[in-house]
N, C-alpha and C positions, 0 to 999 in steps of 0.2 A: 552769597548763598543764604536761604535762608530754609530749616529743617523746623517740623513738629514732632516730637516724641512722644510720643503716648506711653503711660508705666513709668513717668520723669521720675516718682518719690522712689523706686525700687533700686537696688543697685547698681544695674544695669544703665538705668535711667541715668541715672548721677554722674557716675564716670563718661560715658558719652555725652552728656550735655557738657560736661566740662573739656572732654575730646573736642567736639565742634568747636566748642568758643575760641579753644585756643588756635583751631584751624581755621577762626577767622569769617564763622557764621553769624547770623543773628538766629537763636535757637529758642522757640516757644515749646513748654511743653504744656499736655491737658492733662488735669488734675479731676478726679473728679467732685471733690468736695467744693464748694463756694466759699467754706467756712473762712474768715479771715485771719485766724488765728494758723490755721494751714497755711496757707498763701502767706503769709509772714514768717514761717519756719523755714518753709523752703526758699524764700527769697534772701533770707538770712545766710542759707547755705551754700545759694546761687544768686549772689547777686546782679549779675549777668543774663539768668533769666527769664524770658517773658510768660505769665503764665494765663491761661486760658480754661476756662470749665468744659468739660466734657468728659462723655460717658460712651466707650466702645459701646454698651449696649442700646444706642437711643441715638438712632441715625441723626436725625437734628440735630441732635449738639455734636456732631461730627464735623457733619459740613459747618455750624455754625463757629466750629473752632479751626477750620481750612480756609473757611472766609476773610477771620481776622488775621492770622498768621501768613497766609500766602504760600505754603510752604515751597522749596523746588524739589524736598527728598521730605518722605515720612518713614517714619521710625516706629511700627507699629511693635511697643514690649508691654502694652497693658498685657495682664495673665494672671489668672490663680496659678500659682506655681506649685504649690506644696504636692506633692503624686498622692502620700496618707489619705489626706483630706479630700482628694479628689472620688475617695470609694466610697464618702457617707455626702459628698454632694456634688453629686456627679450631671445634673440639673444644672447646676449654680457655673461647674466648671465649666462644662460644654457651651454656654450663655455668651459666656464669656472669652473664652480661647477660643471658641471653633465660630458660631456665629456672630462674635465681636469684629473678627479680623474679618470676616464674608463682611460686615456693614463699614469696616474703613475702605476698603477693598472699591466697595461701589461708589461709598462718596468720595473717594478721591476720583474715579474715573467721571463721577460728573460733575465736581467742582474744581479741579486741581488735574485735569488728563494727559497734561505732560509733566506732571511730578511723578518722582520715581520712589517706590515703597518698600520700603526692607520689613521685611515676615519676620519674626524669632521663631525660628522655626529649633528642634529639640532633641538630643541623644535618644530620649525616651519612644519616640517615632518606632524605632527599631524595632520594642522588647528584647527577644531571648535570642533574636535570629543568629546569633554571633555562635551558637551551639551549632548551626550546620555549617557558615561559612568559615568559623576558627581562623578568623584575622579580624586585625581591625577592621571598623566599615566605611565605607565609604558611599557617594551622594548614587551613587548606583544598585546600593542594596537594597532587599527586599525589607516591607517598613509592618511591620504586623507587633501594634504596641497591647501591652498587656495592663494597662489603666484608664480608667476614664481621663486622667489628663493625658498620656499618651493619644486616646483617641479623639477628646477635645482639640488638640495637635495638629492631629493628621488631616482631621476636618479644616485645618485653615491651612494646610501645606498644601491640600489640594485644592482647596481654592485660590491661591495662589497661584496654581498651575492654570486652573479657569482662567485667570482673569488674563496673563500673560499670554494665554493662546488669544486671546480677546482684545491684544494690543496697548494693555495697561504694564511699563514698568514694576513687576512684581517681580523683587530679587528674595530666596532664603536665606539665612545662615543657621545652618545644623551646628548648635552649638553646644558640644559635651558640657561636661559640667564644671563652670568657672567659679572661683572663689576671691573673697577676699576680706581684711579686715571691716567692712563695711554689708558681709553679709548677715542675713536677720539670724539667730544665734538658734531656731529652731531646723536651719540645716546641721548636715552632721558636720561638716569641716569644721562648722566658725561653734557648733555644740561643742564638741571636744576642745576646743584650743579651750573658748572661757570658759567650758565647766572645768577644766580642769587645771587652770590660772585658777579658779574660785576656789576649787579644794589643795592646792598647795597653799594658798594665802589663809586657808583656815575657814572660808565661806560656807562650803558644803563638803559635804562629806562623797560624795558619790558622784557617778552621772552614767544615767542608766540609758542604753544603744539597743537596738535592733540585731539587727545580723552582723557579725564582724568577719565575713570569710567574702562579703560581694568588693567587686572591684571595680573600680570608675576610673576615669580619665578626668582629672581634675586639673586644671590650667589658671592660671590670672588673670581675672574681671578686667583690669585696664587695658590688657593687650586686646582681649577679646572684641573690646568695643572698637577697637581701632580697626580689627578685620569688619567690621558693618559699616565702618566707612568705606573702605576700598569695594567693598561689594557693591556698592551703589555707585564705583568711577567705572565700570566696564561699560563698556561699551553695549552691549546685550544681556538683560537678566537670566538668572542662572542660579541652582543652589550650590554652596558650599559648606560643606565639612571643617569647623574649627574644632581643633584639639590637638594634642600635645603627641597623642601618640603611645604613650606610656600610660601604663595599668595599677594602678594602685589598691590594695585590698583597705580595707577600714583596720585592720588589725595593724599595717603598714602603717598607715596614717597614725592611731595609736602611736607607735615607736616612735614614729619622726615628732610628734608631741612633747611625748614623755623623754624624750632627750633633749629640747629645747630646755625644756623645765627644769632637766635633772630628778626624774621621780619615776617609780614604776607605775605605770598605769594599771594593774591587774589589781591593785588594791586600793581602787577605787571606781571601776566601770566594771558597770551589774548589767545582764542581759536583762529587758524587759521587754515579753510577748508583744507588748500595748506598739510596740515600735516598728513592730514587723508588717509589711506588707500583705494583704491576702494573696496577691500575686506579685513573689518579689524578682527582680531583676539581677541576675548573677555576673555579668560579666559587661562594660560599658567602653570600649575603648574605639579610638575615632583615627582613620587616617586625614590628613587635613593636607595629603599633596598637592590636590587637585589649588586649593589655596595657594601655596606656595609657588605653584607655577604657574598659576593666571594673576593674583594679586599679590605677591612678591612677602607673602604674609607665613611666618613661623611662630612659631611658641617660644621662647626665651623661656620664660619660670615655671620649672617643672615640682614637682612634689615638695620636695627639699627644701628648694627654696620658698617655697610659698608656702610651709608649714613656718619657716624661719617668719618671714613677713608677719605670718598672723599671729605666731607667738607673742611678739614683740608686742603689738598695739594689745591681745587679749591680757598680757599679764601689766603692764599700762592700767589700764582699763579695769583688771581685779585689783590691784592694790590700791587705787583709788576709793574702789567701793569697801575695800578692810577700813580702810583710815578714816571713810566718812561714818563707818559704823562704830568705831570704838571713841572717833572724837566729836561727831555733827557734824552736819552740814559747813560748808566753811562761811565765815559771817557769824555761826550761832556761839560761839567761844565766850565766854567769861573772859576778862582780863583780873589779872589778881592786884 
């Protein structure tokens, strides 16, 4: 079998290209930089695998990265991800999440039309709807998102839906929100583990959040990926719902922090406006049955442990950056 992943540098990207590998794929992913000093980092970090230039937004180099690769499943996770960022470039994100996936969408159907396509499709899909139906959701509810990436989103879930009425392989997966040590440190999970590894080791002093009362469903990046492979073994495409199930508030997350670490968190995390949403999201929680009983797929690491996980690597990871601060770089030492 042979897969393209689109969004390889992301985390998502990572941990399923090394899912495949060890499932015994040969896995191309497109990058879109040429630069060689990129393609040398990543290949450092995968050396297993293949990489290819392209650009969701520039159909040629789509096909032209379908051509080389051959792929039998594509992994479309290129995305602006950030929701903030999505309200001051809402142009930029929609470019990209919504008619990015519409241009893999087609050239796979006319270069690749029996390869099978997995969407990352988003909790944010939803917005607030969880205020009228007060449960978890599921791949049946009603999808009315309150962000430009929300609705960048929904523009490529329904295309998605186009193209499978249209006889193209196009499977979703509605994926709450996953974490892990390896996420980029301007979400809030992996923000709080090392900012506040940073101010117990004596780095900073602070780390300033947004709203601390919203709740998500937050689960483990390496399990998550592994539900995007089973979605692509069914037999007929379909979306699915991954998530844990269980609802976590920020203020929650907090505690399970600041007891890994042994510190109160209150006197050191400062609310700041800059953080906040203009339309923020209260309540995010996923049922993920429907998974469970088509693709044999559960959540193992729920909050707890996955604040434990990322503890671990973030206070790693600060105390490395204390030690190179008060001694250099390692290499730059005087010997006496």
């Amino acid at each position: 079998m042979r897969a393209l992943i689109t969004g390889v540098t992301g985390q998502d990207g990572g941990y399923l290209a090394g899912h495949l590998h060890g499932a015994g794929y040969d896995v191309w992913g497109m990058v879109r930089s040429a630069r060689a000093a990129l393609h040398d980092s990543v290949k450092a970090a995968y050396p297993y695998l293949h990489l290819v230039t392209g650009d969701v937004t520039e159909p040629s180099s789509i096909a032209a990265a379908l051509a080389m690769s051959q792929p039998d499943e594509v992994y479309n996770l290129a995305a602006m991800t950030h929701v903030l960022d999505s309200f001051s470039n809402a142009h930029g994100t929609m470019e990209v999440n919504g008619l990015g996936a519409a241009n893999v969408f087609e050239a796979v159907a006319s270069c690749r039309p029996y390869a099978k396509v997995y969407q990352a499709s988003t909790s944010e899909l939803y917005g607030n709807i969880y205020k009228k139906v007060g449960r978890p959701l599921t791949e049946l509810d009603m999808m009315a998102p309150i962000s430009p990436y929300g609705v960048s989103k929904l523009h490529a879930h329904t295309m998605a839906h186009v193209w499978r009425k249209r006889g193209l392989y196009v499977a979703c997966g509605i994926l709450f929100n996953h974490e892990s040590p390896r996420r980029d440190p301007s979400f809030l999970t992996r923000k709080v583990t090392l900012g506040l590894a940073r101010c117990k080791v004596g780095l900073h002093s602070a780390v300033r959040l947004g709203h601390l009362d919203s709740v998500r469903d937050w689960g483990y990046a390496p399990e998550y990926v592994n539900a995007m492979r089973l979605i692509l073994q069914q037999s007929t495409p379909g979306d699915y719902v991954v998530a844990t199930g269980v609802g976590t508030s920020v203020r929650q997350w907090l505690d399970l922090v600041a007891r890994e670490y042994g510190m109160d968190w209150h006197a050191y995390v400062q609310q700041d406006e800059a953080f906040i949403r203009p339309s923020e999201l209260d309540y995010l929680v996923g049922d993920a049955s429907l998974a469970g009983e088509h693709l044999g797929w559960y959540a193992h690491t729920k909050a707890k442990e996955l604040a434990a996980i990322m503890c671990q690597a973030d206070m790693k990871r600060a105390r490395a950056e204390a030690e190179e601060e008060e001694y250099g770089p390692v290499g730059t030492g005087h010997s006496s």
